[in-house]
C-alpha positions as CSV (number, residue, x, y, z in Angstrom):
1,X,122.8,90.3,105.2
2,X,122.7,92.2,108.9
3,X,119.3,92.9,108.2
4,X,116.6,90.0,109.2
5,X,113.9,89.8,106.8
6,X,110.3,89.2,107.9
7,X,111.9,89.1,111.5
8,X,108.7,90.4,113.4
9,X,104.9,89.2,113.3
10,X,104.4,92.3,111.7
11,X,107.0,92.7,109.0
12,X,106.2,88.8,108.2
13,X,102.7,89.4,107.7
14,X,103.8,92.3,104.8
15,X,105.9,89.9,103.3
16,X,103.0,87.4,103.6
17,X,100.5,89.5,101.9
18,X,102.4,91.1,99.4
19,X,103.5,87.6,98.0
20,X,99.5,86.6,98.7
21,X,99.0,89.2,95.7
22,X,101.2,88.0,93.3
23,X,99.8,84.4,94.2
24,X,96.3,86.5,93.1
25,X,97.6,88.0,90.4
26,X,99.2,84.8,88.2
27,X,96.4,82.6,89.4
28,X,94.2,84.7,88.3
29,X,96.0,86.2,85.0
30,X,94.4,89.3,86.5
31,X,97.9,91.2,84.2
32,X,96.1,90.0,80.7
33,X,93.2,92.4,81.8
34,X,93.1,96.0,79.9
35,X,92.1,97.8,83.0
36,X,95.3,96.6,84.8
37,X,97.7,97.0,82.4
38,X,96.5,100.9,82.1
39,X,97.3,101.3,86.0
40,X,99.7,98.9,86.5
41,X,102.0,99.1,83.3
42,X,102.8,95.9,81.0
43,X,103.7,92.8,83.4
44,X,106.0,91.6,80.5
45,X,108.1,94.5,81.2
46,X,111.7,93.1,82.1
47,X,112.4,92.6,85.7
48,X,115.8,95.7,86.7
49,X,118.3,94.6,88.4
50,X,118.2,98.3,90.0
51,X,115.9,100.8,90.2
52,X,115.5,104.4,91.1
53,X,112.0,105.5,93.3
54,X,111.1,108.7,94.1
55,X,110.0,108.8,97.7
56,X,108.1,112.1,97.1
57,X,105.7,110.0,94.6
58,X,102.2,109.4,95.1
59,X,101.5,107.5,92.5
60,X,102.5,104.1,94.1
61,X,101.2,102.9,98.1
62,X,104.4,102.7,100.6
63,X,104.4,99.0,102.2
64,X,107.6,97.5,102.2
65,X,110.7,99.3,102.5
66,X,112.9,101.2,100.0
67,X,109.2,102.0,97.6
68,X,109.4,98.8,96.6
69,X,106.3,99.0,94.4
70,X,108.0,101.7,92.2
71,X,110.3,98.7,90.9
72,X,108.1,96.4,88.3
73,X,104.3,96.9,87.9
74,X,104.0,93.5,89.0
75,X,105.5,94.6,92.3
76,X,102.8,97.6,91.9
77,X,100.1,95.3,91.7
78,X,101.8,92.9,95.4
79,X,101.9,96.1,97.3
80,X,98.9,97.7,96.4
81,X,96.7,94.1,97.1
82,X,98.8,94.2,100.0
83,X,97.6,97.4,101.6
84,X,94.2,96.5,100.4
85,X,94.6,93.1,102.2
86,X,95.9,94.6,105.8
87,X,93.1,95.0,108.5
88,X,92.3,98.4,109.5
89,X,94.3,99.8,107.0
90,X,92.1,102.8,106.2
91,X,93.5,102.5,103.1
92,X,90.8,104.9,101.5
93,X,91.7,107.7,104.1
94,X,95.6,107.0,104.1
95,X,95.9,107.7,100.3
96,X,92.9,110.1,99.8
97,X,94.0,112.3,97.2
98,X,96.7,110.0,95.9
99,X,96.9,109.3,92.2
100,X,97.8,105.6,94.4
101,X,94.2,105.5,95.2
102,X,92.9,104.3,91.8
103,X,94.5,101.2,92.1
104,X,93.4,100.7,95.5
105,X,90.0,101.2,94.3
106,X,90.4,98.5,91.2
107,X,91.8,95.9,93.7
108,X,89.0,96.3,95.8
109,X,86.5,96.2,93.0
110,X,88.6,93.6,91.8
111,X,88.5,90.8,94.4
112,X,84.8,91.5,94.9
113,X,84.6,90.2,91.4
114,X,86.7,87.4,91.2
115,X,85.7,86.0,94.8
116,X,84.2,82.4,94.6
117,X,85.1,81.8,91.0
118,X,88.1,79.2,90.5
119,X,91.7,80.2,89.4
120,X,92.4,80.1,85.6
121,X,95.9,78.7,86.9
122,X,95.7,75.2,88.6
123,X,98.6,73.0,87.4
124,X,101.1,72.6,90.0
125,X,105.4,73.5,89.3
126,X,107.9,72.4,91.3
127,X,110.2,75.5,91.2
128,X,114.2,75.0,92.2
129,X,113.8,70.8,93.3
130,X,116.7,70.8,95.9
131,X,118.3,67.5,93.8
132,X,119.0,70.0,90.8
133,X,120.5,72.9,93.2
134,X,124.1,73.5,92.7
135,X,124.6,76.4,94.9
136,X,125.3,76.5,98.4
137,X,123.8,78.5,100.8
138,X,127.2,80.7,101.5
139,X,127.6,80.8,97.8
140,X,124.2,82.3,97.5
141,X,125.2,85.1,100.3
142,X,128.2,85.8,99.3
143,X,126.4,86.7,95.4
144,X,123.4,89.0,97.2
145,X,125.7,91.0,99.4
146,X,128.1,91.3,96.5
147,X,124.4,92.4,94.6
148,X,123.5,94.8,97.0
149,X,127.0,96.4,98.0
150,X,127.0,100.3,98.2
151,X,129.8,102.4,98.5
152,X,128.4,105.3,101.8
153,X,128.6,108.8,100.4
154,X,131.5,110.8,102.1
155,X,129.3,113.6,101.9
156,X,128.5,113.4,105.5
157,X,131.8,112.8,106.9
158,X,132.6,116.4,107.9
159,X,129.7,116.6,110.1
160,X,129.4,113.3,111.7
161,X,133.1,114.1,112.9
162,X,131.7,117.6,114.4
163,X,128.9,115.0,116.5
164,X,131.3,111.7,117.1
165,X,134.7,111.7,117.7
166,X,137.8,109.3,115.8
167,X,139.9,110.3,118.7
168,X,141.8,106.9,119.7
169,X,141.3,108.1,123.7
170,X,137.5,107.3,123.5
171,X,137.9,104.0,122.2
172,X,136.2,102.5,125.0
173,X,133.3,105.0,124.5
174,X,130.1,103.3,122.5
175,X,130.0,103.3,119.0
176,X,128.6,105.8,116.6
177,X,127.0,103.4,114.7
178,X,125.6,101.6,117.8
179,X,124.2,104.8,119.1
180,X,122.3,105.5,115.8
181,X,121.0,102.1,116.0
182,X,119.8,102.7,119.3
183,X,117.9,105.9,119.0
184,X,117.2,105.2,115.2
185,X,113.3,104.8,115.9
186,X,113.1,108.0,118.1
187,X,115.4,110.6,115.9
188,X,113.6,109.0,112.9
189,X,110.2,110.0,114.2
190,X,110.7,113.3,115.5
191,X,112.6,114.4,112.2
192,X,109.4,112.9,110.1
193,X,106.9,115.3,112.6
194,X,109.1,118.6,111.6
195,X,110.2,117.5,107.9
196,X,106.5,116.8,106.5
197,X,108.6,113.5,105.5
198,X,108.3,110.2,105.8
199,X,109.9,108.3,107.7
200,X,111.2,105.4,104.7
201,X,112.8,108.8,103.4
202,X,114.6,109.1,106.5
203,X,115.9,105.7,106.8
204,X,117.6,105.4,103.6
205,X,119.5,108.4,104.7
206,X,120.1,106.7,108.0
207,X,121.5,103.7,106.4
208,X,124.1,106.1,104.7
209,X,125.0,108.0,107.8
210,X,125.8,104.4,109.8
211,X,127.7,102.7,107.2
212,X,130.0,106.3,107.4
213,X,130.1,105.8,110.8
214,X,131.1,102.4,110.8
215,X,134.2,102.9,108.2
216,X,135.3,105.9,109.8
217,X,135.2,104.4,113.4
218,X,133.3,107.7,115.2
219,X,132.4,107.1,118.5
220,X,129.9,108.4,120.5
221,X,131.5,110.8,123.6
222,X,129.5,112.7,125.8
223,X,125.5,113.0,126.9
224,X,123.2,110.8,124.5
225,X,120.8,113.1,125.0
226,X,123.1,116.2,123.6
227,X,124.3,114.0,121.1
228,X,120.6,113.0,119.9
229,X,119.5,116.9,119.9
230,X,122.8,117.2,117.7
231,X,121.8,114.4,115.5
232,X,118.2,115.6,114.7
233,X,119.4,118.8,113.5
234,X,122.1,117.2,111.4
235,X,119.5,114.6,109.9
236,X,116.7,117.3,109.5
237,X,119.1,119.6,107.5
238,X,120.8,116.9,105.1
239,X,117.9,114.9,104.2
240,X,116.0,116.5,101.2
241,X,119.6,117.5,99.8
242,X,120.6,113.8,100.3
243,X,118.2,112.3,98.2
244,X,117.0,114.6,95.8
245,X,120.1,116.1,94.2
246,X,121.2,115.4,91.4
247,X,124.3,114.4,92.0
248,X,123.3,111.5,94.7
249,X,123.3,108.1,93.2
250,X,119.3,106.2,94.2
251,X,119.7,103.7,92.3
252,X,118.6,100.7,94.5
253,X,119.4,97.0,93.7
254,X,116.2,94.7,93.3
């Protein structure tokens, strides 16, 4: 899948909690409760096999990648415990203002409540027995990459060729995509401090920009430094029209 999930302490420990919430949340049945569904929606809303977020939202916390909580308002309820959950997450200062906070507040009020009594849910499943699996492990890959396939807009092509170069004389030269991997962190940073936007924004459109690079085979010629200053302005100007015009795709497979 290229990318490692939970490949860090600290993206494990997202994972960890957010998958602690919906532990909370079924062992609980805290989805049967009036107050929850009114926040959260109906958790017997069917489960997308895409969804579209809007990164400008403020309705829903930002934990894992990609707004992740914007996809089912069981996946509401797992990021918003989960930001709850996190140490020093000055979660009340963070989302001050945010519609977002609401539910941050219920949680807290929530677990308060519940703490010490026992689960309504004891019985124990054994989900998936591994004598009843069928599926191989390359079979399973080759199904989620298949899933989660996008075609890379073309809409940045023109530009990236101004930055990198297709030339087969600088073939020995780095990669584009290698050098956007490398600096992805810093440019991503930077463009967040002037934009006013977040950085999750940014790397969806970075995704886009590195798959381009990668099918069109740019290289990256010259000083990293003048190509990075290069970058920044390209990223800075396509990023707002990348994702919110109406004729960009953001759909995202769940």
């Amino acid at each position: 899948m290229i990318d490692v999930e939970g490949g860090t302490v600290a993206d494990c420990m997202r994972i960890l909690r957010h998958e602690a919430g919906h532990v909370v949340q079924v062992a609980y049945q805290l989805h049967r409760r009036r107050r929850w569904r009114e926040l959260f929606g109906p958790s017997s809303r069917r489960y997308p096999r895409y969804y579209r977020p809007n990164p400008a939202s403020r309705r829903y916390v930002n934990h894992l990648p990609l707004w992740y909580a914007q996809s089912h308002p069981d996946e509401d309820f797992a990021e918003t415990f989960a930001v709850w959950l996190t140490p020093r997450s000055i979660w009340r200062r963070r989302y001050a203002r945010w519609p977002a906070l609401k539910k941050l507040q219920y949680v807290d009020e929530l677990m308060a409540e519940i703490a010490g009594q026992k689960p309504l849910v004891t019985r124990r499943l054994r989900v998936e027995p591994l004598s009843q699996l069928t599926q191989t492990l390359a079979e399973h890959y080759e199904k989620k990459q298949a899933h989660h396939a996008i075609d890379y807009p073309k809409i940045y092509d023109r530009d990236l060729r101004r930055i990198f170069s297709a030339d087969p004389r600088h073939r020995r030269s780095p990669t584009a995509s290698a050098f956007l991997r490398r600096n992805r962190a810093k440019i991503r940073q930077l463009v967040s401090k002037w934009t006013g936007e977040y950085e999750l924004t940014l790397d969806s459109v970075f995704d886009d920009m590195i798959g381009r690079c990668r099918e069109l085979k740019l290289r990256a010629v010259g000083s990293e430094r003048q190509l990075r200053m290069e970058f920044i302005v390209l990223l800075t100007a396509k990023t707002v029209h990348s994702l919110y015009s109406p004729s960009r795709r953001q759909w995202l497979a769940l």
